[in-house]
C-alpha positions as semicolon CSV with decimal commas, in nm:
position;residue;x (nm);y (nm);z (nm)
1;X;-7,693;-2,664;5,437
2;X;-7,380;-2,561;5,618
3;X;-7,136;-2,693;5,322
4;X;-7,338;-2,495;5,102
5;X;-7,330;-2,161;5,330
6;X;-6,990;-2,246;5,407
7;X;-6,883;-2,261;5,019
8;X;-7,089;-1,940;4,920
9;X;-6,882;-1,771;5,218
10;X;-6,534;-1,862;5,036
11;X;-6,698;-1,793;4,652
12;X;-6,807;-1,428;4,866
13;X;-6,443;-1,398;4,969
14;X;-6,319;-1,460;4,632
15;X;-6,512;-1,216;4,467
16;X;-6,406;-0,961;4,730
17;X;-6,032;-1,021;4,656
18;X;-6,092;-1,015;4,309
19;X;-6,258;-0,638;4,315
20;X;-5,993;-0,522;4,545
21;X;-5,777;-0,608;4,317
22;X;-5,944;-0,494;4,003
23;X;-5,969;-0,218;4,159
24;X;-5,658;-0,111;4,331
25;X;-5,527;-0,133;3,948
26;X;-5,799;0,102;3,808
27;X;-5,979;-0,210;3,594
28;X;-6,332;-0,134;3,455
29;X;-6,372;-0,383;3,208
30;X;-6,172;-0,654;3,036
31;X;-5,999;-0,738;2,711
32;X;-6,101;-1,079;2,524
33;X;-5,914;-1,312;2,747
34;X;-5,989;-1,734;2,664
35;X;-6,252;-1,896;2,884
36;X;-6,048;-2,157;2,965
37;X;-6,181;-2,502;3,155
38;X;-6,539;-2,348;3,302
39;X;-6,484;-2,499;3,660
40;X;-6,238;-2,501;3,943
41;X;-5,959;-2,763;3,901
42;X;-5,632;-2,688;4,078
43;X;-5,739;-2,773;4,418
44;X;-5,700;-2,614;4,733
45;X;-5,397;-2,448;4,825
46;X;-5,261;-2,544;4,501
47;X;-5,090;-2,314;4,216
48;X;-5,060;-2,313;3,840
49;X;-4,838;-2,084;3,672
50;X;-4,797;-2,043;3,272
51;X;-4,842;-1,903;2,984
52;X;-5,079;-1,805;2,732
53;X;-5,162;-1,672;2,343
54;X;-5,513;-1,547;2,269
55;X;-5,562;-1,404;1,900
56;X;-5,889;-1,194;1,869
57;X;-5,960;-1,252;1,523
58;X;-6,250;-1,080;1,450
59;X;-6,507;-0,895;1,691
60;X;-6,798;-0,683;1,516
61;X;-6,888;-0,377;1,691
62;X;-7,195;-0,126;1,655
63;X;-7,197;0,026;1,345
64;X;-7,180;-0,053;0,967
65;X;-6,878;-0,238;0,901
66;X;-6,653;-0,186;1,233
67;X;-6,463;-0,463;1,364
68;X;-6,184;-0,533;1,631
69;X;-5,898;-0,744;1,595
70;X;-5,640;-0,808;1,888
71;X;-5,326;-1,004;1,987
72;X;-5,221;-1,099;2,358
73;X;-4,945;-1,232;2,568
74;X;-4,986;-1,342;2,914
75;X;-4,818;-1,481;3,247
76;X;-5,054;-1,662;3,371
77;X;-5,113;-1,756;3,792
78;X;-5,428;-1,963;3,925
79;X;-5,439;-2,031;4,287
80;X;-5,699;-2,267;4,430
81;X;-5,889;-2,131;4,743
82;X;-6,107;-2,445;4,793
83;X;-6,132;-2,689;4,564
84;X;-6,441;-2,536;4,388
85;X;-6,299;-2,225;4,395
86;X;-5,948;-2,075;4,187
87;X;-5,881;-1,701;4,088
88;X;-5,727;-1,641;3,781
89;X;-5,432;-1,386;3,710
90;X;-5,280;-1,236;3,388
91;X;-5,022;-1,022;3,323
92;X;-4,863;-0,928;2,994
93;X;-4,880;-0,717;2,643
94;X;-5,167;-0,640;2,384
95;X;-5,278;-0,471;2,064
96;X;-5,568;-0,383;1,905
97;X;-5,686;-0,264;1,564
98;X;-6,018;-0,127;1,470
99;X;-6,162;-0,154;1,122
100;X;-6,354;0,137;1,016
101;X;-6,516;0,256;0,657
102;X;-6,286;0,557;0,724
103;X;-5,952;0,346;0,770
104;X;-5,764;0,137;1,060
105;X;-5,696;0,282;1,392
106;X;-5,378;0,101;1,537
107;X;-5,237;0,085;1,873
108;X;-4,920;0,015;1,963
109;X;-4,809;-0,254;2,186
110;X;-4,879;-0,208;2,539
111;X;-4,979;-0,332;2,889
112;X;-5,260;-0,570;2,938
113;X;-5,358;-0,740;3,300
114;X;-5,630;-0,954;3,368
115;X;-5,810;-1,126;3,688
116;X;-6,118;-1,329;3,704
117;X;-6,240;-1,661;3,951
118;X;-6,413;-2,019;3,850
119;X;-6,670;-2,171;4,025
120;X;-6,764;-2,553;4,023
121;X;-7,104;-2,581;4,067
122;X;-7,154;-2,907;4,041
123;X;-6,906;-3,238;4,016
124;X;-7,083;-3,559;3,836
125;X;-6,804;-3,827;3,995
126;X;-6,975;-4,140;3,765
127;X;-6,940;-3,910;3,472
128;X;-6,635;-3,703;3,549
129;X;-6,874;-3,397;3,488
130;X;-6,769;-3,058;3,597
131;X;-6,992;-2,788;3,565
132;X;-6,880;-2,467;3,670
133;X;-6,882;-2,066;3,547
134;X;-6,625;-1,864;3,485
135;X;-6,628;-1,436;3,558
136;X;-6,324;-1,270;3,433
137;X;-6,171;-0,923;3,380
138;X;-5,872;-0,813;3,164
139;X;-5,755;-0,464;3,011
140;X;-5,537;-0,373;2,778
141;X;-5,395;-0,015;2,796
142;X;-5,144;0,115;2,480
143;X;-5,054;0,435;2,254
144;X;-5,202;0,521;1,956
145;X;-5,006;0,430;1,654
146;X;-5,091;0,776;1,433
147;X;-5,053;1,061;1,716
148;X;-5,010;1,099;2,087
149;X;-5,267;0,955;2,321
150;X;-5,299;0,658;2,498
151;X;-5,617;0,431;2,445
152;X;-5,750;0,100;2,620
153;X;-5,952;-0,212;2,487
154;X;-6,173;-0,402;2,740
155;X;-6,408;-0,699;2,748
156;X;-6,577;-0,881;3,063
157;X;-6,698;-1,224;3,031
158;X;-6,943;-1,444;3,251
159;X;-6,964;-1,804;3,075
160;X;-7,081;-2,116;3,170
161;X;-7,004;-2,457;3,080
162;X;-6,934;-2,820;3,144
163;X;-6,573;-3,057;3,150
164;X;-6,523;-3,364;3,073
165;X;-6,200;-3,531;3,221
166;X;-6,095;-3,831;3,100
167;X;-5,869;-3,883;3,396
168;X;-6,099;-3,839;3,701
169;X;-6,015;-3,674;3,960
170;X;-5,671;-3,826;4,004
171;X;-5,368;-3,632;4,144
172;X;-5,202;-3,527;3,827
173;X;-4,859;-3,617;3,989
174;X;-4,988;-3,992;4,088
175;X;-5,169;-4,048;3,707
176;X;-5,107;-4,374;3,547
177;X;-5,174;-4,273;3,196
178;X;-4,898;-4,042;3,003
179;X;-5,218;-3,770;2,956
180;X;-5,554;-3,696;3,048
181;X;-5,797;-3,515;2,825
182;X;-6,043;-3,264;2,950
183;X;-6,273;-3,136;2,661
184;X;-6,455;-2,843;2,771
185;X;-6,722;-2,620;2,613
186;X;-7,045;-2,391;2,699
187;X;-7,223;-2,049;2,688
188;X;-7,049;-1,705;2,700
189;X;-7,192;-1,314;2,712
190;X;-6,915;-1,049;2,689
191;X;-6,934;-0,683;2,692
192;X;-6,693;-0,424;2,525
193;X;-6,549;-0,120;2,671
194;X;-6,375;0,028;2,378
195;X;-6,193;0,344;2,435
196;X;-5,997;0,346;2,161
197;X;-6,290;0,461;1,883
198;X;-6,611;0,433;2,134
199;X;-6,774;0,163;1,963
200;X;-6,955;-0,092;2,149
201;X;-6,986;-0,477;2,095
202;X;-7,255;-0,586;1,784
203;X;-7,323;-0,918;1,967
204;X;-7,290;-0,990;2,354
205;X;-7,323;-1,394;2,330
206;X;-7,149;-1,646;2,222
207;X;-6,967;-1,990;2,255
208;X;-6,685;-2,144;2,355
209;X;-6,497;-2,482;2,333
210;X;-6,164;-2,644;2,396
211;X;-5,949;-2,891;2,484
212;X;-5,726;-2,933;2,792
213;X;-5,442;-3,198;2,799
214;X;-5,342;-3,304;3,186
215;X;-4,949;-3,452;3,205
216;X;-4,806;-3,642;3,465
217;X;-4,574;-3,435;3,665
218;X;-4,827;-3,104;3,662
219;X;-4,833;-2,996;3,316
220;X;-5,074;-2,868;3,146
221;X;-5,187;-2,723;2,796
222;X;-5,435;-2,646;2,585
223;X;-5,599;-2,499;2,301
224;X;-5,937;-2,287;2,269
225;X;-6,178;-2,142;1,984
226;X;-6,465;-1,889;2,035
227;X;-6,696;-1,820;1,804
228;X;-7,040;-1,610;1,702
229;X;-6,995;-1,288;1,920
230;X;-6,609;-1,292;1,843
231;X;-6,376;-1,527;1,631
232;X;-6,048;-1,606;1,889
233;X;-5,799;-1,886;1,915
234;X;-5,623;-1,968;2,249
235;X;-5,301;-2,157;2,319
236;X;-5,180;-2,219;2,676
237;X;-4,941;-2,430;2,883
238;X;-4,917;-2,439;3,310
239;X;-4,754;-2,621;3,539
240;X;-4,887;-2,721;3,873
241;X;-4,694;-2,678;4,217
């Protein structure tokens, strides 16, 4: 009982940091970001840092033919608080385009942070299960392409899934084999703040699946493909320190 208090304490803590930050840089929602590998897995006191690509294909939105379409860039940083614990950071540069009847509304390219934690819920050692949830925030703020203004495109996800690593839970600077694969997958809902036109999402749930690739040395990478509430492909590569 006092592991489990004592965990719910540091996922508490987390969360705390997370809103102060989300906060302190005027966040309300967040742009459509890749799940990523739904449970903690850099380890405590341990950092990643990287990089990623996330093309939002398609997203439908309320209304009769409306949909979004967005591009991304981001630094990436994950720290680990406790080994079932890491928050997530992004920073980098977005666009967005949304399909009306009436004609495209463009942005141009602009700023886009993002900030989020996963949780490990449960580790299956025989298995080399993970299952864990992910809650994440990112924004993307940027002018309008046809007049002045400045709009922003948001998206918040909660997902939850399972990993599968091939490797165990070996250090990834003391693994015998030249890789490790971690396929990953699971549920997601996500919710639109979109105040570039005002439209809201058409569908809130969805899935997600990818593929992680674990190095020896600390690298990392990735790929990552959503699908039914939003069509997005994912590309990443970390190192870990």
């Amino acid at each position: 009982m006092k592991n489990v208090s004592g965990f719910g304490a540091r996922v508490a803590r987390g969360a705390a940091v997370l809103a102060m930050l989300a906060g302190g840089f005027g966040i309300t929602a967040a742009e459509a970001a890749p799940i990523g590998v739904p449970a903690a897995t850099t380890g405590a006191g341990k950092t990643t840092l990287g990089g990623e690509i996330n093309l939002l294909l398609d997203r439908d939105l309320d209304g009769a033919s409306i949909e979004a379409e967005s591009s991304q860039v981001f630094a990436t940083g994950t720290l680990g608080v406790d080994d079932r614990l890491d928050l997530v950071f992004r920073l980098g540069l977005g666009d967005v385009t949304i399909s009306e009847p009436a004609g495209d509304t463009d942005t141009d390219l602009g700023s886009a942070f993002g900030a989020g934690f996963k949780v490990t819920w449960a580790t299956i050692r025989d298995a080399n299960l993970k299952v864990g949830s992910v809650f994440q925030t990112t924004r993307i703020r940027a002018d309008l392409d046809a007049g002045p203004g400045r709009a922003s495109w948001s998206e918040y996800d909660a997902a939850l899934g399972v990993a599968f690593d091939t490797g165990g839970s070996v250090d990834p600077k003391k693994r015998t084999t030249e890789f490790a694969l971690m396929p990953y997958g699971g549920f997601a809902w996500s919710g639109v703040d979109n105040g570039v036109t005002g439209s809201l999402e058409d569908d809130s749930f969805g899935l997600f699946g990818g593929l992680a690739v674990k190095a020896r040395g600390g690298f990392n990478f990735g790929a990552e493909l959503r699908l039914v509430d939003q069509t997005a492909l994912s590309l990443g590569a970390s190192m870990a320190f």
